[in-house]
C-alpha positions as semicolon CSV with decimal commas, in nm:
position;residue;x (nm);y (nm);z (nm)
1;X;4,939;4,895;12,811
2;X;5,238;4,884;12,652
3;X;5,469;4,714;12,940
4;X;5,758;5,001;12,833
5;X;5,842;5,359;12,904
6;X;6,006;5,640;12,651
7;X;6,190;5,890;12,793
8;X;6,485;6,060;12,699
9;X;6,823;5,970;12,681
10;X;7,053;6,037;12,988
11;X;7,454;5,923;12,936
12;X;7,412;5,663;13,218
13;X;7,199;5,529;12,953
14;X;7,485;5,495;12,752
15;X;7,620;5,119;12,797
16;X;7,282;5,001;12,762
17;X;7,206;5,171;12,452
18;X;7,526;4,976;12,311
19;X;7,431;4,651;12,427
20;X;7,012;4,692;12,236
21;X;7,237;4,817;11,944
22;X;7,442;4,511;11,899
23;X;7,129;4,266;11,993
24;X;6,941;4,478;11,735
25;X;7,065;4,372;11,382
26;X;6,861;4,210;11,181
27;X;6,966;4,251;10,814
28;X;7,235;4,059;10,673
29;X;7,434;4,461;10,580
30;X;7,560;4,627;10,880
31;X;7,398;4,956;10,937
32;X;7,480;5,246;10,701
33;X;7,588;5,465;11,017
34;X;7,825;5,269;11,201
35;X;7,838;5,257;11,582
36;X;8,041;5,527;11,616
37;X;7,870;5,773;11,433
38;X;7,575;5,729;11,673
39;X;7,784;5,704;11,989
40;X;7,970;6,071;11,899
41;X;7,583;6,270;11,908
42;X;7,516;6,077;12,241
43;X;7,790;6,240;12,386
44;X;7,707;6,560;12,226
45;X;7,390;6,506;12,397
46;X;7,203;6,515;12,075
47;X;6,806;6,424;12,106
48;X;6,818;6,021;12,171
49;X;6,547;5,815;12,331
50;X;6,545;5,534;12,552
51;X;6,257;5,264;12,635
52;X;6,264;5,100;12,988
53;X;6,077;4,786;13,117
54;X;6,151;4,774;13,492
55;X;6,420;5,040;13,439
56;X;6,600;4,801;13,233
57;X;6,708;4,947;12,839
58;X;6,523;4,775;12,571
59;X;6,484;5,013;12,276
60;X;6,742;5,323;12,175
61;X;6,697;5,609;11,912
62;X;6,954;5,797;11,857
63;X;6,984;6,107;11,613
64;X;7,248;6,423;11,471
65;X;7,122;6,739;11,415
66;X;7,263;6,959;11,185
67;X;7,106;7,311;11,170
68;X;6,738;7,221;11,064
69;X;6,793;6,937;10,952
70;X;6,817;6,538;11,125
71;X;6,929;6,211;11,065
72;X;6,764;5,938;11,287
73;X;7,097;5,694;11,276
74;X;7,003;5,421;11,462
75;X;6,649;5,285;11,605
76;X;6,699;4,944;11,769
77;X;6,502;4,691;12,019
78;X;6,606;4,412;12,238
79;X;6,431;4,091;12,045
80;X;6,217;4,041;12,302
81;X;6,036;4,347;12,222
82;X;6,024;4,370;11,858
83;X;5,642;4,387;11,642
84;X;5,478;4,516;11,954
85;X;5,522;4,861;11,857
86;X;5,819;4,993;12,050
87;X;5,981;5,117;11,763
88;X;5,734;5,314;11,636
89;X;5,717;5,485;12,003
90;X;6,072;5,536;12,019
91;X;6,062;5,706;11,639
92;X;5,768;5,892;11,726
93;X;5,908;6,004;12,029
94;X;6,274;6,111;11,869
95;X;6,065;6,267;11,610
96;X;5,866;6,469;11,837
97;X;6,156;6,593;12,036
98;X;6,360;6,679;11,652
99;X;6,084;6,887;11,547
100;X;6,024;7,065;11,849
101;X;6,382;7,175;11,876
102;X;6,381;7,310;11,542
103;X;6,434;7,073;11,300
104;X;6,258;7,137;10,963
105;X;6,315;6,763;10,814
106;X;6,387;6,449;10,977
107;X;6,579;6,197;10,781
108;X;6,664;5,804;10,778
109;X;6,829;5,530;10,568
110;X;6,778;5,173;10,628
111;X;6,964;4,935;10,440
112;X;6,823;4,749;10,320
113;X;6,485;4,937;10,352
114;X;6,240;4,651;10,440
115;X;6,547;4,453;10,654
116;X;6,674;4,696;10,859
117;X;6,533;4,674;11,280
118;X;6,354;5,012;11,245
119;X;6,248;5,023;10,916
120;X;5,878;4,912;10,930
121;X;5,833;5,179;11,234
122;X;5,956;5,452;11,046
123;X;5,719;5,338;10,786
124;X;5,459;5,300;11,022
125;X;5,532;5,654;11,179
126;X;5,470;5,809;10,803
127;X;5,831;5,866;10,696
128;X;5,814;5,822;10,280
129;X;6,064;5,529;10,149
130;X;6,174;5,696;9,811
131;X;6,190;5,415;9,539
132;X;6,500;5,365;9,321
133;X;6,742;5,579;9,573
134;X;7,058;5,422;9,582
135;X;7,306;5,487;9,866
136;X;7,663;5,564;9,689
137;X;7,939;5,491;9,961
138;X;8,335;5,410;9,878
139;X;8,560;5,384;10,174
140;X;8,987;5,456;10,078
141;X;9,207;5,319;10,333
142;X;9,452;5,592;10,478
143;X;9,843;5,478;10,463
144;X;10,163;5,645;10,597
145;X;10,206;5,768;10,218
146;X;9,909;5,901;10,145
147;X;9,931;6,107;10,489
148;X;10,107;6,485;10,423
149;X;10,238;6,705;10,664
150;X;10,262;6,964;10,425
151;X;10,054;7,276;10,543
């Protein structure tokens, strides 16, 4: 017996889901999605799972869904519950409910690949790491000036 339950993600769930995100982190990077990019599909109701121990939140997996195609953004356990498996559930679970509403390919980026909470269940759930992929990202900061009204 596992001693947790998946099921799937409801937005009274969504406090909770917050609170296992920011008790999640374990790499020294922050995640390459940041919080709000996984809060915005939430609200959009896209597939997420939750796992409950007497119906309290302690693992989240949240995805996007673009055509037929997914990202799995964030996968993340209370550190109580991490290596016992939950995170494997809770991607095997999201992955389940992604391909059975259509998507063709599931994807997901750790950073960094072997530090990342989540990255050894994806790995365990049979999602390929591809060696010598490098994650490009540059960030400009937005300024009155650079800002144009013109249409």
């Amino acid at each position: 017996m596992t001693g947790w339950r998946v099921r799937d993600y409801t937005q009274d769930d969504l406090e909770a889901v917050i609170r296992v995100d920011a008790e999640s982190g374990t790499a020294e990077e922050p995640p390459l999605f940041p919080l709000s990019d996984a809060v915005a599909p939430l609200q959009a109701l896209h597939p997420a799972v939750v796992a409950t121990a007497d119906e309290v939140v302690v693992g989240a997996a949240v995805s996007r869904v673009e055509g037929d195609r997914a990202w799995i953004l964030r996968i993340g356990t209370a550190p109580a519950w991490r290596h016992q498996g939950l995170g494997g559930d809770l991607s095997t679970a999201l992955e389940h409910r992604l391909f059975a509403g259509g998507a063709r390919t599931v994807h997901a980026v750790a950073v960094p690949p072997d530090g990342e909470t989540g990255a050894t269940a994806l790995h365990n759930c049979g999602f390929d790491a591809r060696p010598g992929m490098v994650f490009f990202e540059k960030r400009g900061r937005v300024t009155p000036q650079a800002v144009s009204t013109r249409a």
